[in-house]
FIMI-740033 format. One line per field, with one value per residue (C-alpha): residue in one letter; y, x, z; residue number from 1. Coordinates in Angstrom, 3 decimals. Each point is the difference from the previous one (the first is absolute). Layout:
BEGIN
residuo [A/...] $
yy [Y/...] $
xx [X/...] $
zz [Z/...] $
num [NUM/...] $
END
This chain:
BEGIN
residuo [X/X/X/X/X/X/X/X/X/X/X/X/X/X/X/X/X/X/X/X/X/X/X/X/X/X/X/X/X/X/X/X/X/X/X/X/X/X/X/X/X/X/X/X/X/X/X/X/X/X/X/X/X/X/X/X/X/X/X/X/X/X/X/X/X/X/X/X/X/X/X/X/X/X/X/X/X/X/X/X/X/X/X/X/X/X/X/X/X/X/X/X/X/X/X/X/X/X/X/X/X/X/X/X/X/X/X/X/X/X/X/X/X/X/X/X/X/X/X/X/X/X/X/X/X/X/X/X/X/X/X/X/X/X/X/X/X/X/X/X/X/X/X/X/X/X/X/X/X/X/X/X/X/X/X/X/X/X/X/X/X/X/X/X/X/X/X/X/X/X/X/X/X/X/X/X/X/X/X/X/X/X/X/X/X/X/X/X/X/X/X/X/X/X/X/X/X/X/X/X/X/X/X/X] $
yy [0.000/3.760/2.039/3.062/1.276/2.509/0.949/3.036/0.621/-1.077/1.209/0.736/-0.838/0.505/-2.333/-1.586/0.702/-2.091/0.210/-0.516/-2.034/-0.434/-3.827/-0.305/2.646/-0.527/1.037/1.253/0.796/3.710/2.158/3.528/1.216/-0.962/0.579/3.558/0.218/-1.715/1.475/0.173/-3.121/-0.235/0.809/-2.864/-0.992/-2.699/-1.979/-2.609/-2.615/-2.739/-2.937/-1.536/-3.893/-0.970/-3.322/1.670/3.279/1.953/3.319/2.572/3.171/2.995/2.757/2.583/-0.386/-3.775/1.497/0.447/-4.053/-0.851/1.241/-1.481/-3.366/0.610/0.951/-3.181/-1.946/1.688/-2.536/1.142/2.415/-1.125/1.779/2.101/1.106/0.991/1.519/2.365/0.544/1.735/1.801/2.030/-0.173/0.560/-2.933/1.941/2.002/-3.475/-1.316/3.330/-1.056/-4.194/2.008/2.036/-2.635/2.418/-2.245/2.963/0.769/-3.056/-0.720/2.726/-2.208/-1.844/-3.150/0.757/-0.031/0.405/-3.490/-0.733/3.133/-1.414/-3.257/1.568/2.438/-3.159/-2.068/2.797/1.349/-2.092/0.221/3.895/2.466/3.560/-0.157/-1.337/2.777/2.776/-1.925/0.155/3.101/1.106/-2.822/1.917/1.535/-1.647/0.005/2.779/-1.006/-0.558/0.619/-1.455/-1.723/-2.392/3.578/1.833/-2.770/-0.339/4.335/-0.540/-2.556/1.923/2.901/-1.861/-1.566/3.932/1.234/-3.128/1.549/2.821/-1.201/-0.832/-3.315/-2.361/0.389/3.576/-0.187/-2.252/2.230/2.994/-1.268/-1.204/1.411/2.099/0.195/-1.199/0.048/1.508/0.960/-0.739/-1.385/3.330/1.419/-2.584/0.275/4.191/-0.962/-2.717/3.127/1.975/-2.114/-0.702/3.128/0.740] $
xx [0.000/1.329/-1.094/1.722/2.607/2.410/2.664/0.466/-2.792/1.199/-2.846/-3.845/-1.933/-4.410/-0.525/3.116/3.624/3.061/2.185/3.365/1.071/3.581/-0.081/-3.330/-2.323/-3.864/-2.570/-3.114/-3.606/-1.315/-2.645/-0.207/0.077/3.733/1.049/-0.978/1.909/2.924/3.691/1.996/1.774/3.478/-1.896/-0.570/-3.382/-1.784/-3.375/-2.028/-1.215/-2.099/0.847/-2.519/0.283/-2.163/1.339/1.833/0.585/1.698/-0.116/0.597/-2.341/1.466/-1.117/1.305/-2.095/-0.239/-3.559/-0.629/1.560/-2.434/-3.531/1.564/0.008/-3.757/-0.768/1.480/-2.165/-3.189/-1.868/0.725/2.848/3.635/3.189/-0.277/-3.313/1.532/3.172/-2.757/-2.557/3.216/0.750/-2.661/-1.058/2.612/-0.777/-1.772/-2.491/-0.507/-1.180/-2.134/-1.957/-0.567/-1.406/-2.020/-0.844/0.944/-0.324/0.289/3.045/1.510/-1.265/2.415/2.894/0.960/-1.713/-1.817/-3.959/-2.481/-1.147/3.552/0.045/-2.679/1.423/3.347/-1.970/-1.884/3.178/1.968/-2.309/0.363/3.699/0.445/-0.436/-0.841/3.263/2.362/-0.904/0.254/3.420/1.645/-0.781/3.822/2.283/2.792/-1.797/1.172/-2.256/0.624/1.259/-2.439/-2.548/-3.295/-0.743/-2.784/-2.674/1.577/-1.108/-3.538/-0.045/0.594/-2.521/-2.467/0.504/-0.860/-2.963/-0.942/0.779/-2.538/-2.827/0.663/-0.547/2.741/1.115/2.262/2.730/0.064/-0.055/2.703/2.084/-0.434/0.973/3.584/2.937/-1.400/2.450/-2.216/2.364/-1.862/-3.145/-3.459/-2.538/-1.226/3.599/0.155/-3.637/1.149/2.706/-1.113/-2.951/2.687/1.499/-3.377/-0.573/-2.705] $
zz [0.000/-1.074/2.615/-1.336/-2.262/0.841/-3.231/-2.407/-2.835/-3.134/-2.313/-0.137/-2.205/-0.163/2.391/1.053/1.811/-0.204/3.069/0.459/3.116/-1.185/-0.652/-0.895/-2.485/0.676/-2.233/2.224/-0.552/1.678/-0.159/-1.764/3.482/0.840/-3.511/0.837/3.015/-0.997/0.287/-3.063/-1.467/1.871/3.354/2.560/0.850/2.052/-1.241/2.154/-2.713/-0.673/-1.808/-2.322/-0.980/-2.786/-1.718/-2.781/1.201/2.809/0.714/2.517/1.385/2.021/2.394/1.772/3.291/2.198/-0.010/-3.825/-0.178/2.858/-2.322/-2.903/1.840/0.809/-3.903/-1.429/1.994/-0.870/-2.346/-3.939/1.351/-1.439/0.672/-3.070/1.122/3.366/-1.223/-2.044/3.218/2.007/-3.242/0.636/3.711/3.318/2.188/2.256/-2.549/-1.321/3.678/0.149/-3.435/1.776/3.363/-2.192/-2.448/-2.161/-3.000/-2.733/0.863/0.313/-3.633/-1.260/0.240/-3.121/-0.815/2.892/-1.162/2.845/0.466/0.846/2.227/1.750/0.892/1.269/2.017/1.244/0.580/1.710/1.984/3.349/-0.840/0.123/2.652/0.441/2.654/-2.610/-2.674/2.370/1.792/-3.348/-1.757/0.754/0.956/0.675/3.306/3.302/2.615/3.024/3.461/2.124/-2.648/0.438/-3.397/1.160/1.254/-3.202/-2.647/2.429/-0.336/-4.285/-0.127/1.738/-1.978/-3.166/1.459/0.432/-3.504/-1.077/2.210/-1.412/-3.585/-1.465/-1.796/1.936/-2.700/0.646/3.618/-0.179/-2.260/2.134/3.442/-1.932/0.688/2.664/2.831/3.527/2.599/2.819/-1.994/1.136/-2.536/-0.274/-1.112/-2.417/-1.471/-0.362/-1.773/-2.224/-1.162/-0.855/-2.416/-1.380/-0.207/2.360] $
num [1/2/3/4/5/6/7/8/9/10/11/12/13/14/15/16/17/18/19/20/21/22/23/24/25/26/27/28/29/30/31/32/33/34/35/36/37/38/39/40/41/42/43/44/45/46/47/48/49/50/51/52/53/54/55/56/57/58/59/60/61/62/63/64/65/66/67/68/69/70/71/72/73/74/75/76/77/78/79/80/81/82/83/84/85/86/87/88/89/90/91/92/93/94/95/96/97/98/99/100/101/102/103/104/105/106/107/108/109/110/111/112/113/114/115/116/117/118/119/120/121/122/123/124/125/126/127/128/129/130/131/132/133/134/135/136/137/138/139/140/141/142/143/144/145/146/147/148/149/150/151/152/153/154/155/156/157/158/159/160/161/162/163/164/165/166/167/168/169/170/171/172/173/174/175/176/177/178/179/180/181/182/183/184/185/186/187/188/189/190/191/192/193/194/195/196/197/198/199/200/201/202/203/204] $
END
């Protein structure tokens, strides 16, 4: 099992990277959204991957995030889902906007993806939805932020949660009270901070 691969970019392609490790060059499967964020070639970069078996071919898929590797393990097991079809689902969608569309069985949106048509939507939202939580899409928004000392995480996530069961009451979809609570900062605030926050961004 390849758990990761840590060497210097060779070359991009579309779709594709070849890393150099030194003794070994791998060619590896990403999404458009690491392409975009890739260094130039020469650089060094690190990719968790996948390794996909079928009986006459092998090939590789890489992410940036432990997190992005983590849904694409859940896509490929959604009945009529293959790798391909994953690798083009978190082309378009972060992992966490992606678990914001299952909790809001946002099916539309998921149907966007390539090769995606909204009976298959339907079935991943189906398939995922016991597997995704409103605590891991707000958790990993930004996973570069370390949590505070002595930070209370477990009465901020209850405060977040709260303050999208608000925006609801207050009309709006779950998808967009889901969005708007992200990335908001809750150390220390009340549900009430966060609800006056999450307006602004709406634009209340």
């Amino acid at each position: 099992m390849i758990s990761f691969i840590r060497g210097t970019l060779e070359s991009v392609s579309e779709n594709k990277i070849e890393i150099d490790t030194g003794a070994l060059g791998y060619e590896v499967n990403v999404p458009v959204s690491v392409i975009e964020k890739l260094p130039s070639p020469g650089s060094e970069i690190k990719v968790y991957t996948y390794l996909s078996h079928k009986e006459d071919e092998m090939s590789l898929f890489g992410f940036d995030t432990k997190d992005a590797l983590q849904m694409f393990k859940l896509l490929i097991n959604v009945n009529g889902i293959g790798p391909r079809g994953a690798l083009g689902i978190l082309s378009v969608f972060t992992p966490s906007d992606l678990r914001f569309a299952v909790l809001a069985g946002d099916a539309k949106a998921i149907s966007k993806a390539p090769g995606i048509g909204p009976k298959t939507a339907q079935r991943l939202i189906i398939e995922l939805k016991d597997k995704v939580s409103l605590e891991d899409g707000l958790a990993h928004f930004n996973d570069d932020v370390q949590p505070a000392a002595g930070r209370n995480d477990s009465a901020d996530m209850s405060a977040k949660n709260e303050a999208v069961v608000a925006l609801t009451v207050l009309g709006y979809s779950n998808s967009e009270a889901l969005k708007a609570v992200q990335g908001i900062d809750v150390t220390g605030l009340t549900t009430e901070d966060i609800l006056k926050e999450a307006l602004k961004k709406i634009g209340f």
